[in-house]
C-alpha positions in Angstrom: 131.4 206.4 251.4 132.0 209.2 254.0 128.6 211.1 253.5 130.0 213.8 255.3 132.1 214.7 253.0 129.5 215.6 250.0 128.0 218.9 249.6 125.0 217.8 250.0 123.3 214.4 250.2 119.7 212.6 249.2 117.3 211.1 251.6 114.6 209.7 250.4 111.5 206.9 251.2 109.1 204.9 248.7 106.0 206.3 248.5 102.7 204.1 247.9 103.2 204.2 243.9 106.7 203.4 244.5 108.1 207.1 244.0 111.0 208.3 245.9 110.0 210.5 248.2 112.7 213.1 250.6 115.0 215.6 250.9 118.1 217.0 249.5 119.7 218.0 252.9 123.7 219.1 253.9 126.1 216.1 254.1 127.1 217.6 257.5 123.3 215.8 258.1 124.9 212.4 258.0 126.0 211.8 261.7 122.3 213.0 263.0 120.3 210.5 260.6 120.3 208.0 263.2 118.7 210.5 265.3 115.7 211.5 263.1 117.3 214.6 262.0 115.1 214.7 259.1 111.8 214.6 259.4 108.8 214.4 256.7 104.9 214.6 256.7 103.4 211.1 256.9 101.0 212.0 254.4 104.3 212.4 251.6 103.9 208.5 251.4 100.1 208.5 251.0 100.3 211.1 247.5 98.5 210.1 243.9 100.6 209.7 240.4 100.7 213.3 240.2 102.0 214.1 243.6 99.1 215.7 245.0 97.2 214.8 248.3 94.9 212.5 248.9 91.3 214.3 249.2 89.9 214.0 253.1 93.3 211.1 253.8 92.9 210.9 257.5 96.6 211.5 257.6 95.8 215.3 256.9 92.6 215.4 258.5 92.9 213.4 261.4 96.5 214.0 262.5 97.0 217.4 261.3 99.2 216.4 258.7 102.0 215.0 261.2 105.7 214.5 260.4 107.0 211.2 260.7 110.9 210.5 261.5 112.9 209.4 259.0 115.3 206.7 259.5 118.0 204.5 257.6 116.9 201.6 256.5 120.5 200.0 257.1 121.8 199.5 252.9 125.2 202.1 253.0 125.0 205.1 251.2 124.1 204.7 247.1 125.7 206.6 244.7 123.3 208.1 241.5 125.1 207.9 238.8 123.3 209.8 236.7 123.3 213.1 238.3 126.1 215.8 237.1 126.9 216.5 240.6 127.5 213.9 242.9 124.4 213.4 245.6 124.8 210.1 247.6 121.2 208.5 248.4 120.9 207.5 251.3 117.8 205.0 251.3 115.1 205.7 254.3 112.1 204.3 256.3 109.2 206.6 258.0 108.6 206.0 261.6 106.1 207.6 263.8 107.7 210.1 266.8 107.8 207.2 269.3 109.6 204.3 266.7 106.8 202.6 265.9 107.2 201.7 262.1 104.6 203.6 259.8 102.3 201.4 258.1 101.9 203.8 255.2 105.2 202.9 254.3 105.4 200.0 252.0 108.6 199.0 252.6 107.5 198.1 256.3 104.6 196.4 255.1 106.7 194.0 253.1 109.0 193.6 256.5 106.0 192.6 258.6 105.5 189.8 255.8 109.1 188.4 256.1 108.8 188.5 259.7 106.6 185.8 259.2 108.8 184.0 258.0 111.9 184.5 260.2 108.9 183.7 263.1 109.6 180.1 261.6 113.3 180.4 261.1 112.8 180.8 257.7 114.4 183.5 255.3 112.9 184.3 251.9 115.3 185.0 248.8 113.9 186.5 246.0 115.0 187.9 242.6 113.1 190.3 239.5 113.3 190.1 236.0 112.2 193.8 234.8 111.2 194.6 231.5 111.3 198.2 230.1 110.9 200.0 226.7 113.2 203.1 226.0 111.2 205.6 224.2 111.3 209.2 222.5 108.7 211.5 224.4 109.6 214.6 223.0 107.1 215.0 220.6 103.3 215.6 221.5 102.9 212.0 221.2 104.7 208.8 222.4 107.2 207.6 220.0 109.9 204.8 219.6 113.1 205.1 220.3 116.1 205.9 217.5 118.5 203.6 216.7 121.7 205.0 217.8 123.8 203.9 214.9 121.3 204.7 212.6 119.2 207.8 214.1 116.1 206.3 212.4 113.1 204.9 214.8 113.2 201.8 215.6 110.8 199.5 214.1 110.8 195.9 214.7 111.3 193.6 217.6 114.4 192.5 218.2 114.0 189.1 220.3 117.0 188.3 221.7 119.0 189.8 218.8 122.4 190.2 219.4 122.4 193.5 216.8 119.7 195.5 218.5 122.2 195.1 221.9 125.0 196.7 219.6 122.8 199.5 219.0 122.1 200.2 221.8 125.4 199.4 223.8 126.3 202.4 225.2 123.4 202.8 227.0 123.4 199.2 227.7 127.0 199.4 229.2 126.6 202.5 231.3 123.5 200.2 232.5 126.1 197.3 234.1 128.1 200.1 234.9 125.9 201.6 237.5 124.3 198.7 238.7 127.7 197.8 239.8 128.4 201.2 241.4 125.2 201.3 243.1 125.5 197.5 244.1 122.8 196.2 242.5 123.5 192.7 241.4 122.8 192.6 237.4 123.0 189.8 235.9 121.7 189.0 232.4 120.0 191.6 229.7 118.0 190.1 226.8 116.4 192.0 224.2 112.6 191.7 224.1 109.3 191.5 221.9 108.6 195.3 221.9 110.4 197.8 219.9 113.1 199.4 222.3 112.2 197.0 225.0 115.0 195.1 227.1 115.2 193.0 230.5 117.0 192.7 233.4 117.4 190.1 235.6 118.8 190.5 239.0 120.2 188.0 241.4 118.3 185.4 244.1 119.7 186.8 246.9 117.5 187.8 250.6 114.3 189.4 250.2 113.9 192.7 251.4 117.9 193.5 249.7 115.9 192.4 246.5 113.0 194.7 246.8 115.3 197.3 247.4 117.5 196.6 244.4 114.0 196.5 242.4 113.2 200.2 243.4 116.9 201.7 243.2 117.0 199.7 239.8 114.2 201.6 238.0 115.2 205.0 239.0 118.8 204.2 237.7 116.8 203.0 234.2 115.2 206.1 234.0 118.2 208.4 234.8 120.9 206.9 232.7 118.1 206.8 229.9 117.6 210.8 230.1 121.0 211.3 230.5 121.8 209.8 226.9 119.2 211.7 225.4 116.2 208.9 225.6 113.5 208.0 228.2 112.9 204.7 229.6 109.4 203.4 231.0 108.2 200.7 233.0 105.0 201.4 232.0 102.5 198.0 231.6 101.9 199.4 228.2 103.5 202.4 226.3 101.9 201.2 223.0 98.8 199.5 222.2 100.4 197.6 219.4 103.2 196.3 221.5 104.2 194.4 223.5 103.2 195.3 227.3 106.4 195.1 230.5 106.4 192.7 232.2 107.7 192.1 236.0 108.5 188.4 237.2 109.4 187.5 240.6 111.5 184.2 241.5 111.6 183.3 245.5 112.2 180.2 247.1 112.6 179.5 251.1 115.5 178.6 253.2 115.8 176.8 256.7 117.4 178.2 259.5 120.1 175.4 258.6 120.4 176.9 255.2 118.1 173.6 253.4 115.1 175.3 250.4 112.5 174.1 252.4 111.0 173.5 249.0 113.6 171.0 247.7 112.4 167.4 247.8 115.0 166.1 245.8 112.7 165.3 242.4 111.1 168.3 240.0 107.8 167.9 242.0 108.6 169.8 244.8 107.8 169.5 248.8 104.2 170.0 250.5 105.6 173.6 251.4 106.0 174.5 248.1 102.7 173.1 247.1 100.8 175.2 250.1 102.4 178.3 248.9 101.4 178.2 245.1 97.8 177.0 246.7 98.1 180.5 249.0 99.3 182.8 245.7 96.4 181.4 243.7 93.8 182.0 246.4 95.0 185.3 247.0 95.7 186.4 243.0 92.5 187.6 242.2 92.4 189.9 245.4 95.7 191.4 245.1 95.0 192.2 241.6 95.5 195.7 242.7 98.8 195.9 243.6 99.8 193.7 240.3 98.0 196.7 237.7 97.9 199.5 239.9 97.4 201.9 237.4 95.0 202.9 234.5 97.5 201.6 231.8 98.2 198.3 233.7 94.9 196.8 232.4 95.8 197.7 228.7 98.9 195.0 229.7 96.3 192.3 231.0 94.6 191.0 228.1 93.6 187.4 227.6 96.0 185.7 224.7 98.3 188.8 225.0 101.0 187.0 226.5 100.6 188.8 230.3 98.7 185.9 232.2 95.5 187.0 233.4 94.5 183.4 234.4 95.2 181.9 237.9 96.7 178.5 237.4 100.5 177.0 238.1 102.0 174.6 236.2 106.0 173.1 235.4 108.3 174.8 233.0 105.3 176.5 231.4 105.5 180.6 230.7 101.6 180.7 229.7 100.8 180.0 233.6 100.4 182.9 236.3 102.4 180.5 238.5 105.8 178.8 236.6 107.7 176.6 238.7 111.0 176.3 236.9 113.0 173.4 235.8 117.0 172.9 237.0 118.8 171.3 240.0 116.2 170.6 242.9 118.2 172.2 245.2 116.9 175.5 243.1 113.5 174.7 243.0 111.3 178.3 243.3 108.1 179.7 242.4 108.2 182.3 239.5 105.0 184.5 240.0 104.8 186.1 236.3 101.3 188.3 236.9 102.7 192.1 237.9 103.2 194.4 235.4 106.7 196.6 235.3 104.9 199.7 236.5 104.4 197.8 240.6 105.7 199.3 244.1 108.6 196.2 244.5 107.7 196.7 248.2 104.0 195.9 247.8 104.1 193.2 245.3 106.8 191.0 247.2 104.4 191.9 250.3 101.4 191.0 248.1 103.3 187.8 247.0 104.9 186.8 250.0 102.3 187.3 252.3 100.0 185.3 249.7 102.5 182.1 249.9 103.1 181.8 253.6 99.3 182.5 254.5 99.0 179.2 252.3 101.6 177.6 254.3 100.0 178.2 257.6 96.5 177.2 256.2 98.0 173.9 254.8 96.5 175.0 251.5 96.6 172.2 248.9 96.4 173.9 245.1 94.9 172.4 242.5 96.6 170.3 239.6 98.9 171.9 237.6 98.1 172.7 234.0 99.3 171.5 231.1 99.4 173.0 227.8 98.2 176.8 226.6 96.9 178.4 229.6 95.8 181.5 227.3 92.7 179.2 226.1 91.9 177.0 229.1 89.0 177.9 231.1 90.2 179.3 234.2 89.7 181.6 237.2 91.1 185.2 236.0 92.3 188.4 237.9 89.9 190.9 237.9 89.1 192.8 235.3 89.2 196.0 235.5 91.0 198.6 237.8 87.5 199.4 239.6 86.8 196.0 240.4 90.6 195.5 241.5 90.0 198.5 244.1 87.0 196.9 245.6 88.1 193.4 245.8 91.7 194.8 247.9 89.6 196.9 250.0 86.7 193.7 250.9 88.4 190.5 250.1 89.3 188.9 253.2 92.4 187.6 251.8 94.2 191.0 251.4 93.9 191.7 255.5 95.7 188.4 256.1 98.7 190.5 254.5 98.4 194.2 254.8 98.0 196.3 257.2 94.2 198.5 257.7 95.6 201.3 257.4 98.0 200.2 254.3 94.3 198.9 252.8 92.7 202.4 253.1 95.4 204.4 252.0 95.9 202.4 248.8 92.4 202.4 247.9 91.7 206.4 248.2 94.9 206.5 246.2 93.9 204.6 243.3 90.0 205.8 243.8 91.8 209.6 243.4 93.6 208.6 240.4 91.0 206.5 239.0 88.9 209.6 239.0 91.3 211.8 237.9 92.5 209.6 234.7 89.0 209.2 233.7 89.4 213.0 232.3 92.8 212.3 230.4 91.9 210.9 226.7 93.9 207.5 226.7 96.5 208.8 224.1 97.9 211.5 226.9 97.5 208.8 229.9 101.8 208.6 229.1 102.5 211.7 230.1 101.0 211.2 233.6 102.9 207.4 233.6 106.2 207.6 231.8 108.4 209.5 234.6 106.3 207.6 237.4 106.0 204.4 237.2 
């Protein structure tokens, strides 16, 4: 794609709720991206859920409200194919005047993660299962989607029916459709427990491409949505009564000779593996913040609700935080099933990630696995509350084995900002703040 030859063209970062953040700039721009041509206030990448600074952010008051440099972060050029007029996105990193990587930017925070791993010889690969309701939102009040073929509201759940996907099949279809023009590998769509509410799963393939995917993937959700007349969320909750979205991430480890350094041959797994699902549980409860980062995530995280609020692993079972899947050995993977479908994909493989390998270094053993209904064991939960979450990732000693200080502070006067603000929204109007955002 010759960028050069649009009109005009999209740049744009991910800012610390996982919002795109840029410019639309002349496609004559392309050839001087390299460059820095375009350059952007740090401080665009430290804003709350509304888009508003962040009260007394030391990137206002300390720097003067620098710019930062903008720069490719190497994927080509992605086409958005729900615009009328065709603007190429051309995906983007913040750097500070000298190149030094900014560490407001999530997306380098989950790169200094993975260069943990390559310090090994390792490389991660990673894939998402994302779960989103399509809704109506143009009444005063949150509503379910209509039926297409019907133009009545949906009412009932449709799991895995094969006649809500006909429904909704054009929708559906221009969803493959641009996942495929936007090369983002889709691979299977289900329909869920909630009314309106599907998943995607993308493909294991490395890392950081996956995070990426993640990001580009809701945006294209939410455009394609509007543009037949609907709205999509990823929000951890859209209705009380229903069921909550969901965000599941799959990773396993390869060798610099290409080997799953968790493979052992059997359905046990190897000491590796083991060391990482002991550093993800150590690390759950303080990086409950960046698994419900928002107000609504904690409606979502509700013991017996089906959303595991309890730290514990176990084989083939979907009631654990931890799920190590059955199949071929040489596939063996951790499933982390915690994050609701409303995370930064950068932070929470960061928050994941960084969890697992810290294990590994620490030759963490976990405990036993469970067996049976984790929903009613007596466990070790997350933390319960969004206030407490914010606390525990700004203390916890854990959470500075991953992130960076100044990824810490800017995350917590986020979420103290909005926590503040959203205490003044009645919880039946806390949608209109989430829908579009999250």
């Amino acid at each position: 794609m010759e960028l050069a030859e649009y009109q005009t063209i999209r740049v744009a970062a991910c800012d610390i709720n996982g919002q795109m953040r840029g410019k639309r700039v002349p496609g004559s721009y392309a050839e001087k991206l390299d460059e820095g041509a375009v350059r952007m206030p740090l401080s665009a990448l430290n804003l709350d859920i509304t888009g508003a600074d962040i009260e007394n952010s030391p990137l206002v008051f300390e720097t003067g409200d620098a710019d930062g440099v903008l720069r490719p972060t190497g994927r080509c050029p992605v086409p958005l194919p729900w615009l009328e007029v065709a603007q190429p996105l051309l995906p983007m990193v913040m750097h500070l005047d000298n190149g030094t990587p900014f560490d407001g930017d999530p997306r380098h925070a989950l790169a200094a993660v993975l260069e943990r791993y390559a310090t090994r010889g390792w490389q991660v690969q990673a894939a998402t299962e994302l779960e989103f309701t399509l809704v109506d939102d143009s009444g005063d009040a949150l509503a379910p989607v209509r039926n297409p073929q019907t133009g009545r509201r949906s009412s009932a759940p449709g799991i895995l029916s094969m006649n809500h996907m006909d429904a909704f099949d054009g929708f559906l279809s221009a969803l493959y459709d641009g996942c495929a023009t936007m090369g983002i590998p889709a691979q299977t769509i289900t329909s869920e427990a909630g009314i309106g509410q599907f998943e995607v799963t993308l493909h294991h393939q490395d890392a950081m491409r996956a995070a990426d995917d993640t990001w580009l993937f809701k945006a294209l959700v939410r455009g394609l949505a509007r543009r037949q007349g609907m709205a999509a969320t990823f929000m951890a909750k859209p209705f009380d009564d229903d069921a909550g979205n969901g965000m599941h991430m799959h990773f396993s480890v390869l060798d610099a000779d290409g080997r799953n350094v968790f493979d052992d041959g059997g359905p046990g797994g190897t000491a590796t593996l083991h060391a990482a699902v002991a550093g993800c549980l150590s690390a759950m409860t303080a990086t409950t913040l960046i698994f419900a980062p928002h107000a609504n995530s904690y409606a979502r995280l509700v013991p017996g609700q089906h959303a595991p609020t309890k730290i514990c692993w176990a084989y083939e079972n979907r009631t654990a935080a931890l799920r190590i899947p059955g199949g071929p050995p040489a596939a063996r993977r951790i499933e982390h099933r915690v994050a609701g479908g409303d995370i930064n994909p950068y932070l929470m493989f960061a928050a994941v990630l960084g969890a697992a390998i810290t294990g590994v270094d620490d030759n963490l053993a976990p405990p036993a696995p469970i067996t049976g209904n984790a929903y009613e064991a007596d466990l070790p939960q997350l933390a319960p509350s969004w206030a407490e979450a914010i606390d525990l990732f700004e203390t916890d000693p854990a959470v500075t084995r991953i992130f960076s200080p100044g990824m810490i502070r800017n995350l917590v006067m986020t979420k103290r900002q909005e926590m503040q603000l959203m205490q003044g929204v009645p919880l039946a109007e806390q949608w209109k703040t989430y829908l579009g955002t999250v």
